[in-house]
C-alpha positions in Angstrom: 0.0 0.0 0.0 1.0 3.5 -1.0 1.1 6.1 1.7 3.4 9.3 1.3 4.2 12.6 2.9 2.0 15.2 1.3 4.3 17.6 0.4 4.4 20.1 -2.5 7.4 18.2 -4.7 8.5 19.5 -8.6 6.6 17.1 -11.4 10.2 15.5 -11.6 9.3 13.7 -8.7 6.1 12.8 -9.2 4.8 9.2 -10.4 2.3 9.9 -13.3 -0.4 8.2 -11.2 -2.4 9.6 -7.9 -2.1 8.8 -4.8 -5.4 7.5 -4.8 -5.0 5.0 -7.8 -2.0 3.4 -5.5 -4.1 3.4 -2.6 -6.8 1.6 -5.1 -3.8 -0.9 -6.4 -3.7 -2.4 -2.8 -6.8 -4.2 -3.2 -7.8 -4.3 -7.1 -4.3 -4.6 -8.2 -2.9 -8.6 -7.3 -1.7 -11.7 -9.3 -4.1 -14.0 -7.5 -7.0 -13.6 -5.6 -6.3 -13.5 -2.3 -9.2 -11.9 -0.9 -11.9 -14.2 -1.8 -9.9 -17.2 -0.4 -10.7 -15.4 2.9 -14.8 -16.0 2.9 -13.9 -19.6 1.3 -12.2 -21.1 4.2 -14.7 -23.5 5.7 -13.5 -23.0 9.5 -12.7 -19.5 11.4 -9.1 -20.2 12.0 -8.7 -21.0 8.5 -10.7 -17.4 7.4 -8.7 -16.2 9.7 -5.4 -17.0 8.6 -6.2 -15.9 5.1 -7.2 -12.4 6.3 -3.6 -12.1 7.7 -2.0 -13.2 4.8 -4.5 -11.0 2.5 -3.6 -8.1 4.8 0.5 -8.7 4.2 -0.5 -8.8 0.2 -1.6 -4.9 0.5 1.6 -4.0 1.2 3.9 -2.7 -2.1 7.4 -2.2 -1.9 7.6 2.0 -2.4 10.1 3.9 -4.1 12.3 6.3 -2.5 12.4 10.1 -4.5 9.1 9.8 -6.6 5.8 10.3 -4.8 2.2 10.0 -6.4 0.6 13.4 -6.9 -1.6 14.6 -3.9 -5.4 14.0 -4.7 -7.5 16.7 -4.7 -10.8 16.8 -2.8 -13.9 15.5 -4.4 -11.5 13.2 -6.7 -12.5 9.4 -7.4 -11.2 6.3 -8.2 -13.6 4.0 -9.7 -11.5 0.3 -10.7 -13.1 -3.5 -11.3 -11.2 -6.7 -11.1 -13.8 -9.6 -12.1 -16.3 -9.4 -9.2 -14.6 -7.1 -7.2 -15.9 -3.1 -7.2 -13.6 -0.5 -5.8 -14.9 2.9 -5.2 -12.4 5.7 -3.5 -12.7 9.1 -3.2 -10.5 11.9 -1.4 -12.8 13.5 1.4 -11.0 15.9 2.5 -7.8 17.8 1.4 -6.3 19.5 4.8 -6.1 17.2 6.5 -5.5 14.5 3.6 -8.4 11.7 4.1 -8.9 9.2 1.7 -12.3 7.1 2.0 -12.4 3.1 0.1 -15.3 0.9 -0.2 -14.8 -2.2 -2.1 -17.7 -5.0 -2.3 -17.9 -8.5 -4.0 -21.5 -8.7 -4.1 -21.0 -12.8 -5.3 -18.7 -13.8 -2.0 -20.6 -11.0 -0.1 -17.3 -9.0 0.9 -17.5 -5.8 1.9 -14.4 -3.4 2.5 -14.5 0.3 4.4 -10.9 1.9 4.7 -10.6 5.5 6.1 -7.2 6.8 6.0 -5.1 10.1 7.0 -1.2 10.3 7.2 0.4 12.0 9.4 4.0 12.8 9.3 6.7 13.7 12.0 9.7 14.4 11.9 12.2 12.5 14.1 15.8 14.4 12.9 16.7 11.0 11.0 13.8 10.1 9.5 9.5 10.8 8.5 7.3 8.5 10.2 4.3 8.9 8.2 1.7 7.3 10.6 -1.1 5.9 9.1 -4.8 6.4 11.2 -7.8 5.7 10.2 -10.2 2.4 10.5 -10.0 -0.5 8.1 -13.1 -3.2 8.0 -13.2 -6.1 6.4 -16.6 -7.7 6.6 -17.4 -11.2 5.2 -21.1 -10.5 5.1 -22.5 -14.5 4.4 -20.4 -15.3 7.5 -21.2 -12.4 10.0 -17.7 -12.0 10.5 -15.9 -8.4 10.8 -12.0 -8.0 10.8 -11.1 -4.7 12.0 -7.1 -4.0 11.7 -4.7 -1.4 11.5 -2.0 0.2 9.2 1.9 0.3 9.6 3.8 3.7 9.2 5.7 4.4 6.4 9.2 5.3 7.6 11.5 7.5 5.7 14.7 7.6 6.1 17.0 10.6 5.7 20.2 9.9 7.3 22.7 7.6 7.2 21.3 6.3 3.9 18.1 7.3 2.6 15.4 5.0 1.7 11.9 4.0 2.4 10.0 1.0 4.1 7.0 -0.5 6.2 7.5 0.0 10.2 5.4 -0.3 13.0 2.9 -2.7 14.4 -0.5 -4.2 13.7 -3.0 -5.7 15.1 -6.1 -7.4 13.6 -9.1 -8.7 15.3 -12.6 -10.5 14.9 -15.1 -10.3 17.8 -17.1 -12.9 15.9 -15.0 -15.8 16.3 -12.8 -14.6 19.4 -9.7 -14.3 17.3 -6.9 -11.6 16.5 -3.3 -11.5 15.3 -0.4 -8.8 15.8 2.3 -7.9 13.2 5.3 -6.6 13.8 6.8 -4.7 10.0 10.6 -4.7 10.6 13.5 -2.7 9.3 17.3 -2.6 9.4 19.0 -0.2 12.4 19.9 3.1 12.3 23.3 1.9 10.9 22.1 -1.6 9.0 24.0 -4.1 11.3 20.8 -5.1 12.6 17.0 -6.2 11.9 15.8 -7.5 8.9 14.7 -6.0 6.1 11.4 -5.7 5.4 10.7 -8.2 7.9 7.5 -9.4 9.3 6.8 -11.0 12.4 3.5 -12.3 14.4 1.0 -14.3 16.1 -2.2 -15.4 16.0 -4.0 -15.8 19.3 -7.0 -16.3 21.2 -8.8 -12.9 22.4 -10.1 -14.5 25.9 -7.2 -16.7 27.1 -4.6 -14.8 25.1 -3.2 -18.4 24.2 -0.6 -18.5 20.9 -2.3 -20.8 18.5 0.1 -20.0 15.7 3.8 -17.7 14.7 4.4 -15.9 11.8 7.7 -15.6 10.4 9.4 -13.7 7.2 9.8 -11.2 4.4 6.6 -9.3 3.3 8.4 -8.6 -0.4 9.3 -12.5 -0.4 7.5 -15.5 1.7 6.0 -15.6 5.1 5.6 -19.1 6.8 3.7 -20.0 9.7 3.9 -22.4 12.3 1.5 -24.3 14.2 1.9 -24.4 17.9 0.1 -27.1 18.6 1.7 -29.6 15.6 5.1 -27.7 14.8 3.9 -27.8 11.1 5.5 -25.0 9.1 3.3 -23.4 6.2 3.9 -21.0 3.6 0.8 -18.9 4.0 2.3 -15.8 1.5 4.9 -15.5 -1.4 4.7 -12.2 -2.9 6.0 -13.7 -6.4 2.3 -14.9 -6.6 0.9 -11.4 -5.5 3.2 -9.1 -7.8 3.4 -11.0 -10.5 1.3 -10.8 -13.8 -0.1 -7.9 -12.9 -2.5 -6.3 -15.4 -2.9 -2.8 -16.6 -6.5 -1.2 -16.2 -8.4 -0.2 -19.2 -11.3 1.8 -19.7 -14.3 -0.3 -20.5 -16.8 2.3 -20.9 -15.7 6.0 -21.7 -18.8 7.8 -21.5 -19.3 6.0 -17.9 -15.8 7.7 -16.0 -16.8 10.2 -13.9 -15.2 13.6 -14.6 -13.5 13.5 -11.3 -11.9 10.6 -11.7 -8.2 9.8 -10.8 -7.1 9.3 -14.6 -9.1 12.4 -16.2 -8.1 14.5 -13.6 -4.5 14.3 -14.2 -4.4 13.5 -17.7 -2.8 16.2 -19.2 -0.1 16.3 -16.4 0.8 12.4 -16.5 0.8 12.7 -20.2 3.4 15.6 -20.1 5.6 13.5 -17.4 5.8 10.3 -20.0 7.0 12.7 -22.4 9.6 14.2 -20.1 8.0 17.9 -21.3 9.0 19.5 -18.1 7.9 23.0 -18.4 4.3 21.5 -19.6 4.2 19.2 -16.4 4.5 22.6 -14.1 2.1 24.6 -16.3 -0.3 21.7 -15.8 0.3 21.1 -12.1 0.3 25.1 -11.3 -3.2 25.0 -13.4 -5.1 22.1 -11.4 -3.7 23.2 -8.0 -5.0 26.8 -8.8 -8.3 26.2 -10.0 -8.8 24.2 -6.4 -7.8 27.1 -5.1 -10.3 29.2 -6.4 -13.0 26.8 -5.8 -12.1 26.9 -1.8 -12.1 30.3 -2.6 -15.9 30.4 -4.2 -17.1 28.0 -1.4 -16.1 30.4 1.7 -17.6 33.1 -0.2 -21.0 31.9 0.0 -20.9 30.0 3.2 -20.8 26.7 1.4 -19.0 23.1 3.2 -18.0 20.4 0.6 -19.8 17.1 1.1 -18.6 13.9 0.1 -20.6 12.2 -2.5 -19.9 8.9 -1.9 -19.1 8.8 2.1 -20.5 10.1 5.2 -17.7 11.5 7.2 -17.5 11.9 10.9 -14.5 13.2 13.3 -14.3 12.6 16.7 -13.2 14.9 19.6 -9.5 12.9 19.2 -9.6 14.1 15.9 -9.7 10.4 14.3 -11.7 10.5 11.4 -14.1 7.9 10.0 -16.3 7.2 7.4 -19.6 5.0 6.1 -20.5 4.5 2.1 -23.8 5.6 1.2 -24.6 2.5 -0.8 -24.0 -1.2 0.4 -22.5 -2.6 -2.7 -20.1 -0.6 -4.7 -21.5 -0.7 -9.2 -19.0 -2.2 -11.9 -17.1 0.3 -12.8 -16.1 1.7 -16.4 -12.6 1.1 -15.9 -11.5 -2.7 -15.5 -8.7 -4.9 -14.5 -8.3 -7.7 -17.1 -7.5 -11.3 -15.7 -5.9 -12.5 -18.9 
């Protein structure tokens, strides 16, 4: 998963893609299809397992120096993989909140992610902390998973580069389960840790009993081992995750929404391809300036943007959250071909 400091950066560093599309990638975007194998599972512990390993498989290894540009409020990401709908849209711009809803209306999956980053600054390094609620909801078997994000740590000094940090924890009231994650990273100075390691547990919510250890590389193969048995299973290789990947397409022109991801920044991405540099500005200057003046136009009659897609709440900790209007997301006029 993409998450990034929300900076104002020169088109030169700029993937021609939004922040949002990568966001979208997380889920739409695989080489096999993890996420239904999570409702397929016949027994909890089994579902459950396959949530953890779906939730390693939304990780993607970033790239340190280019950034995805910053959506803008009101845009939207509307992708289909087979049964799979995903629906995103950016619901608020200071702070930056993105909102997902994803359904499989065929395994009855339901998916609501809210996200902000927040970044600080620790003299070494950004830790980009990640807040925000993510539910995964297998509908047919009254399950919800609720779980966490890591942070994305940047790192300045000794040697720059990028990477997954931090911990998380996933949990299902329903069947009295929930794992915890550990994302891993070499030392200040590289002697130690592992790189993009990943360690973990799953365990039982009332006794806190260890029913089964994770161990491994989230950009390679995790493996897990039974407590009880002392088997050892590969529950995730990434090869089969990042591998034949397929490039969207649009399906049905007339049916992308004019605030869509891809129209949005169209002209700009198309200049960055080209290497036009000067155009790339003129373009970015142009769309950040015309959201200017529409913030502008709002305050001067009194008006609030609304989502269109979400229902957004904040509490009094400042943790935002957010509720689709509709239960299942539509197809979508821009698809993600299996073959």
């Amino acid at each position: 998963m993409w998450v990034l400091l929300f900076v104002q950066l020169p088109p030169l560093f700029n993937l021609p893609k939004s922040h949002l599309q990568c966001y979208g990638e997380t889920v739409y975007c695989i080489g096999t299809d993890m996420l239904s194998r999570c409702n397929q599972a016949d027994s909890p512990v089994d579902r459950f397992i396959s949530v953890v390993a779906w939730n390693i498989s939304t990780l993607r290894p970033p790239i340190f120096g280019f950034v995805p540009y910053n959506p803008i409020l009101g845009e939207t990401h509307h992708v289909s993989r087979a049964n799979l709908n995903v629906l995103l849209e950016q619901i608020s711009h200071h702070p930056p909140v993105s909102a997902l809803h994803a359904t499989d209306e065929k395994q009855k999956i339901q998916l609501i992610w809210c996200q902000q980053c927040v970044p600080k600054f620790n003299g070494i390094a950004v830790v980009n902390e990640v807040r925000g609620k993510r539910q995964l909801k297998l509908l047919s078997r009254g399950e919800t998973y609720e779980m966490n994000s890591p942070n994305l740590l940047i790192r300045i000094l000794p040697t720059p580069g990028v990477d997954w940090d931090g911990d998380v924890r996933i949990r299902c009231p329903e069947n009295g389960l929930e794992a915890e994650l550990h994302y891993g990273h070499k030392s200040f100075l590289g002697l130690r840790g592992s790189h993009r390691s990943v360690k973990g547990k799953i365990l039982e919510t009332s006794t806190k009993r260890t029913l089964f250890e994770f161990n491994g590389n989230w950009d390679r193969t995790v493996t897990m081992k039974d407590n009880t048995s002392g088997k050892l299973t590969v529950i995730y290789n990434a090869e089969e995750v990042y591998s034949g990947l397929k490039t969207p397409i649009v399906n049905d022109l007339q049916g992308v929404r004019s605030t869509e991801s891809a129209a949005e920044w169209s002209e700009l991405s198309e200049a960055l391809m080209r290497h036009d540099w000067e155009k790339a500005n003129e373009t970015k200057n142009a769309v950040e300036e015309k959201q200017r003046e529409l913030l502008r136009e709002r305050e001067s009659k009194g008006e609030t943007w609304v989502p269109q897609h979400f229902t957004l709440t904040r509490n009094k900790d400042g943790v935002w959250d957010c509720l689709p209007m509709h239960q299942w997301v539509p197809p979508a006029p821009i698809i993600v071909p299996l073959s």
